[in-house]
N, C-alpha and C positions, 0 to 999 in steps of 0.2 A: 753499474750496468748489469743486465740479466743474463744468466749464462745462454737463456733461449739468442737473446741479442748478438751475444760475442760469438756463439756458435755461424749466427746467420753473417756476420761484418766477414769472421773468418772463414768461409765459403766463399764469399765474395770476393774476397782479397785474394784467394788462391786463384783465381782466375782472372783478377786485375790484372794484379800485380806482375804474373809473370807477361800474359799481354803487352804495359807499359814499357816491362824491362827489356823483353822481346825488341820493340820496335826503336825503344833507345842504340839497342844492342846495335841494333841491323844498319841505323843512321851511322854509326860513329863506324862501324865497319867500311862503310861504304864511304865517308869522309875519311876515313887514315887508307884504306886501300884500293879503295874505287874509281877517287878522284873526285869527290866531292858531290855534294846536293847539284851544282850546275853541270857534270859530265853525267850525272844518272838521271838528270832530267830530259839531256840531247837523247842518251841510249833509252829511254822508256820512249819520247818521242819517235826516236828512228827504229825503234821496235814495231809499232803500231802505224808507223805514216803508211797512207796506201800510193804513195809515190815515193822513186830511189833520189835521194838524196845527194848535190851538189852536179859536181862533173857527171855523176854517173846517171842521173836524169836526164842530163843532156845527152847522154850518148845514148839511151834509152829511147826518149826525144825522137834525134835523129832517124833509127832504126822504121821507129812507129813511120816517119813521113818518108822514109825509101818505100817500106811495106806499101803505102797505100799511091805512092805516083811511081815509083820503079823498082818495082820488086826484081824484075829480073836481075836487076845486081846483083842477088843475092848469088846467082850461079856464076858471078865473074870473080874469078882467085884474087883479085887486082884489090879487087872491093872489098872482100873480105881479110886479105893482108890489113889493108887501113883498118878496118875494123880490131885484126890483132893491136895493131900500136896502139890503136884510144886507147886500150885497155891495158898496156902494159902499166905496173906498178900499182893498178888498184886489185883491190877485195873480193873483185867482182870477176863471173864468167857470164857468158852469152851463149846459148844455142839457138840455131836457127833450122828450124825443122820445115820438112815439104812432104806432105803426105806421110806424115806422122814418123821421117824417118829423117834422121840430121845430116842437113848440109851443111852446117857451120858447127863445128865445139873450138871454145879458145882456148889456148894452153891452160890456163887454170883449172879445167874442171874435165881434161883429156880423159881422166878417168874413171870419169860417173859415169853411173850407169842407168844411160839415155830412157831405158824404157821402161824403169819408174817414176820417169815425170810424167807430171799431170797432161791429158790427151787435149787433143781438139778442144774446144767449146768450155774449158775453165778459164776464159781467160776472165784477169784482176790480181789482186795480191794476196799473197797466205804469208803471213807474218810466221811463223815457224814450221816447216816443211821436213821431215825428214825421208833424206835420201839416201840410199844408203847407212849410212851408221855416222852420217852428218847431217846437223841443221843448218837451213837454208833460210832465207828469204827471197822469196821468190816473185819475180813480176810477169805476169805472162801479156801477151800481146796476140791476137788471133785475123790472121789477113785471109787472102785468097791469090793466089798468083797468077799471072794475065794467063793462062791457059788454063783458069779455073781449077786447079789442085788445092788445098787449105797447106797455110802454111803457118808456122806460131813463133815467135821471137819468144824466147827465154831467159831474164835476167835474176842472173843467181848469184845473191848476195852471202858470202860467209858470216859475216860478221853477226850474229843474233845476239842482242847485247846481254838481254834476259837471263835467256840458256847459257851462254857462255859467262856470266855473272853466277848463277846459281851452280852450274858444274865445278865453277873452280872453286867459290865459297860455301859450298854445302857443309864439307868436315867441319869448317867451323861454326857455322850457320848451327848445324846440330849439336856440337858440345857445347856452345853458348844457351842453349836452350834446354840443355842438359841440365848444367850451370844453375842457371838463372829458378828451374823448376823447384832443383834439392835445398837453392839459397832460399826460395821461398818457403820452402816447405819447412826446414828448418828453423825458420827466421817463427813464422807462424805458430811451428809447435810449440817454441819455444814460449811465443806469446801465452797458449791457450792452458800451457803445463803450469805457469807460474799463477793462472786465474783460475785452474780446477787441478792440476796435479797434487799443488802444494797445499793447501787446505786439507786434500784429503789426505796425504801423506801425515799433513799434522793429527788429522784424526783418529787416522791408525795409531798412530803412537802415541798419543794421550790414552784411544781406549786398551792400548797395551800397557800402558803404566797405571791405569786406574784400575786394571785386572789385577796387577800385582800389589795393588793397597800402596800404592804410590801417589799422593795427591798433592804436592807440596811442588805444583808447576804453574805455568799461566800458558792460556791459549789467547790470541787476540789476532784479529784483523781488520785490517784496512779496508778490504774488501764492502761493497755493498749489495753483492748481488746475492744468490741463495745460499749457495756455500759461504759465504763470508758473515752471512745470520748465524748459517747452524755451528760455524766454530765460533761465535757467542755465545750462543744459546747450551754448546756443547761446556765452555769455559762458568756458565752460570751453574749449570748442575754439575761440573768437577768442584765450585767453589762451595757449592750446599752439601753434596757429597762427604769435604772438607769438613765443613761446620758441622754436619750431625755427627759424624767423630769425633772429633773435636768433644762436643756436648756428651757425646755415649762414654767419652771417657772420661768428663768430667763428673759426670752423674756416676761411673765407676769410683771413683776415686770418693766422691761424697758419701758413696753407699759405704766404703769401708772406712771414712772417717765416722761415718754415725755411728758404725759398730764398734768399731772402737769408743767413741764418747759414753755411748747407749752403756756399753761396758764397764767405762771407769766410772761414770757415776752413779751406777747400780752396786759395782762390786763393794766401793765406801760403805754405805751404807746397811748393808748386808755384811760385810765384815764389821764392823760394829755391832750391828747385832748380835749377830752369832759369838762373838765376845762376851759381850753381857750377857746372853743365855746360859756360856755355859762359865759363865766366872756363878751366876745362879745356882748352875747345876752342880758346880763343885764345891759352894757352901762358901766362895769367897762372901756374899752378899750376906754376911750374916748378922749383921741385926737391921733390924725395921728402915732404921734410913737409908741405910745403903740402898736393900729390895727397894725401897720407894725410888729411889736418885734412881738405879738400872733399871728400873722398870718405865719411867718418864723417859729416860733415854732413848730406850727400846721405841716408846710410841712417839717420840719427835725423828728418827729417822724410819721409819715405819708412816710418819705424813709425809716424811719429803719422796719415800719410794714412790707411794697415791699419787703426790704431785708431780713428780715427773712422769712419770705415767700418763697421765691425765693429759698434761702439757705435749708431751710425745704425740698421744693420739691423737690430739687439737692440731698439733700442726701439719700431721699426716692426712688430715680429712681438709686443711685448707689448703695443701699442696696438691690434693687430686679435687678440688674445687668439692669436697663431698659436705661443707657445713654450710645451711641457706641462711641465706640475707633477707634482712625483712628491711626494706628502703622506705626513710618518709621522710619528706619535709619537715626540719626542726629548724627552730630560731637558735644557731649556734652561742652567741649573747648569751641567752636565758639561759639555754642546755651548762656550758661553765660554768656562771655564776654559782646554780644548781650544787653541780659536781665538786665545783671548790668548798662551796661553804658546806657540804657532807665531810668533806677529805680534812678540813683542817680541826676538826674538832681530834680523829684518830691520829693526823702527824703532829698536834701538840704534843701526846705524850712520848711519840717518838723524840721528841729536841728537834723538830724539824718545822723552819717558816716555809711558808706558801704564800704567793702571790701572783696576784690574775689581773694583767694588762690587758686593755679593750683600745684598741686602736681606729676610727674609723666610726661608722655608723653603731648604734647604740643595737639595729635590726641587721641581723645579718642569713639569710636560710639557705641551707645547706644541704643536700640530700645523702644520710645517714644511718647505718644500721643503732637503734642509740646501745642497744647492751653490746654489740661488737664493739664499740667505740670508748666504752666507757673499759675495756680490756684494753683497748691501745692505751689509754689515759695511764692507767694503772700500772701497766708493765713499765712503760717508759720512766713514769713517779718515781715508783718503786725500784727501781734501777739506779736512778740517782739518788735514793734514800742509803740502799744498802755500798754506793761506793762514794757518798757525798763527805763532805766535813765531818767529821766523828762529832766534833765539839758544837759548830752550831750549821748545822744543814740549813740552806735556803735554796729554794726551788721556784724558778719564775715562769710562768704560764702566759702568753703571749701571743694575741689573735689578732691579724691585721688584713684588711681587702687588697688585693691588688689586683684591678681588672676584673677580671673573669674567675679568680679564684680565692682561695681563702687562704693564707698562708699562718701555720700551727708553729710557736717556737718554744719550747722546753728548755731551762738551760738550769744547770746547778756549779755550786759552787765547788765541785769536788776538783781532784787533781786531772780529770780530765781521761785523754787517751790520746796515746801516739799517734802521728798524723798518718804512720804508715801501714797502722792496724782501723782507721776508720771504715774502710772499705768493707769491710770482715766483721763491725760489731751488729749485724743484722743476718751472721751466718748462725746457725743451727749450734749450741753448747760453747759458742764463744764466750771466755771470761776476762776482763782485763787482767785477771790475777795470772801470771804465767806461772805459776804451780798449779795450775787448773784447781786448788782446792776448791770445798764446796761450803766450808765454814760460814760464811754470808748468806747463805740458803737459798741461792740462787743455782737456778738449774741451765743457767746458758739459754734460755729456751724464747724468755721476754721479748727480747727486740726482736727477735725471729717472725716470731709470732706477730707482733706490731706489723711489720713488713709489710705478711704477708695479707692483712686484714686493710693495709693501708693499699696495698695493690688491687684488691675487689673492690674498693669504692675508687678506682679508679683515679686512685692519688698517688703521691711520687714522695717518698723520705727519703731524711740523706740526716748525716750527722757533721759537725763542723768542732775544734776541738783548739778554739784560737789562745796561746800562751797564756797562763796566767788565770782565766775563765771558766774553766772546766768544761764538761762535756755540753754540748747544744746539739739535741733533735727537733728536726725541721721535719715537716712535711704539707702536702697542700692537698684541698676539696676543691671540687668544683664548687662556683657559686650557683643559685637557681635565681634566672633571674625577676622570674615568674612564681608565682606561688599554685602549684595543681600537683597533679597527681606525678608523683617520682617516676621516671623512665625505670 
């Protein structure tokens, strides 16, 4: 629900609500001390009847038909005596006026004061009258007396059930309403605080923890209206927030392992040198074979400097995407056969077999940088050359369709790698050898490198290292399944 929504229900409700509670209120009031729905529906009747009610209509009655056949009774004491006794023990008095001035008041009303009642010519009823500092109901009656003077019968009822209902239950009529207002209002805020306090509350103090580099919390709601988006939407950029930290300090920490690696396998190399130079310089090299041995030395760690160098700035240029891909359509088939039968001629004299499994169609095209690719070939080979079998290396090359792509399988017979370092042999100066030496002339660099050239054609490696088997690098191409111009 929308806050515009719960705004407009709760408005509405504040003025329902306490209406409904009002009118319950007023019922149960009136049923435990009124005397119920059937004595408050006599007293609203006999509030409004414009005739007096039981005996006292009669004696009302009466009066009306002396006025109009023998009024002059009204001046005989005899008459008027009778008149006191009808009226003894009721609620009611009588005046009987003659030229606007009282020839009859009955004991009940001895002490009103006569010449604020209503004059001549009102006659009918006025359901609440006040006379004096008392309500009446009042019946008037207007005649003429046989000697032609105007005279007016006055029947004045105390009882007003209304007023005398409202006078004696107002205190509580108003604290009930009092009551009923604070319970609604209460009840409501409480409603409107938990659907917009609390959200924002939460938002305060998320963006007070993510000031202070706090991000290791969750925001979530239930909620579906604005507020309950934006502490989503709030909870999604604390959790990106998270992540590029996360990554900045991952890329920290990378940046000071590289320099560190960059380090060790420079300073090897350079310390050997500088050995041999100055074992030169001091005349240890002194006859001709020696100079020949430290000077061939000098220039086999002097290529490995070139090539890690080399290899360094290769991977630097395809980690900032800075080396271009020239894509085309190759029949991957052909492309191996190719590649293998070049490679096996140089891994014969290494001791190393080679062999190239075709799994699938005989045509298979592939969209491919080929001299990038023929670097992944190489590095990966070459990896299992320098940590395969010493005695007889076998290297199996392995292409097969599935679906939509092409999956590449490498596997050598070497010892392998730990299952808990596989994750990590595609980081930057990884070596299976944990004395990081560099004796095998590998500069950590290969599979890195592989990776990353396999992630610009838009393929996925991974390496698998099952008991027994040695190391197997996997990875997969898109197939094409059209032959035109490469995307």
């Amino acid at each position: 629900m929308s806050i515009r929504k719960s705004l407009f229900i709760s408005n509405a409700a504040m003025i329902m609500i306490p209406v409904i509670l009002f009118f319950l209120y007023f019922l149960l009031l009136n049923v435990v001390i009124g005397g119920g729905m059937k004595n408050w529906t006599q007293n609203f009747q006999h509030h409004w009847q414009t005739q007096p009610s039981g005996t006292n209509n009669q004696v009302f009655t009466d009066l009306k038909k002396t006025a109009s056949l023998e009024s002059e009774k009204f001046l005989n004491p005899s008459f008027t005596d009778s008149i006191t006794k009808k009226l003894t023990g009721k609620n009611v008095g009588v005046i009987i006026r003659k030229d606007e001035k009282p020839l009859y008041i009955s004991n009940r009303i001895k002490d009103l004061k006569h010449e604020k009642l209503p004059s001549y010519g009102n006659e009918g009823y006025m359901a609440a009258t006040w006379i004096g500092d008392h309500p009446y109901s009042l019946w008037q009656h207007d005649f003429y007396f046989q000697d032609g003077t105007k005279g007016s019968i006055l029947l004045l009822d105390e009882g007003v059930p209304f007023i005398q209902f409202a006078r004696k239950f107002f205190p509580m009529i108003f604290i009930g309403l009092v009551i009923i207002v604070v319970f609604t209002n209460a009840l409501l805020s409480l409603f409107m605080s938990r659907r917009i306090l609390k959200p924002i509350e939460q938002l305060a103090d998320a963006a007070s923890n993510i000031s202070q580099g706090q991000l290791d919390f969750k925001l979530a709601s239930s909620s579906k209206n604005e507020l309950g988006k934006l502490v989503n939407h709030f909870d999604e950029m604390r959790q990106k927030l998270k992540n590029a930290a996360e990554l900045r300090e991952q890329y920290e920490r990378n940046r000071k392992e590289l320099i560190a690696n960059i380090s060790h396998d420079l300073k090897t190399p350079i310390t050997t040198i500088r050995g041999y130079v100055e074992g030169i310089k001091d005349g240890v090299a002194n006859t001709e074979e020696k100079l020949k041995r430290y000077l061939n030395t000098i220039h086999i760690k002097a290529a490995q400097l070139d090539r890690l160098i080399d290899e360094l700035f290769l991977f630097s240029k395809l980690d900032m995407n800075g080396i271009p891909f020239y894509f085309e359509n190759v029949d991957i088939i052909a492309y191996l056969k190719d590649y293998v039968e070049e490679l096996r001629l140089e891994m014969r004299e290494e001791n190393v077999q080679l062999f190239l499994e075709i799994k699938g169609d005989s045509r298979t095209i592939v969209v491919i940088d080929r001299d990038q690719m023929i670097r992944v070939m190489n590095n990966i080979i070459y990896n299992s050359v320098k940590y395969g079998d010493k005695d007889q290396c076998k290297i199996c090359i392995s292409v097969e369709e599935q679906g939509d792509i092409v999956e590449f399988t490498i596997g050598d017979n070497g010892p392998g790698v730990p299952s808990g370092d596989l994750s990590s042999i595609f980081n930057h100066f990884y070596r299976g050898d944990p004395s990081r030496n560099s004796t095998t002339g590998g500069s950590g660099m290969g599979l890195a490198i592989a990776a990353q050239i396999i992630k610009a054609h838009d393929g996925v490696i991974w390496a698998e290292s099952p008991p027994g088997q040695g190391l197997i690098i996997k990875f997969t191409l898109s197939k094409q399944t059209e032959i035109g111009d490469p995307q």
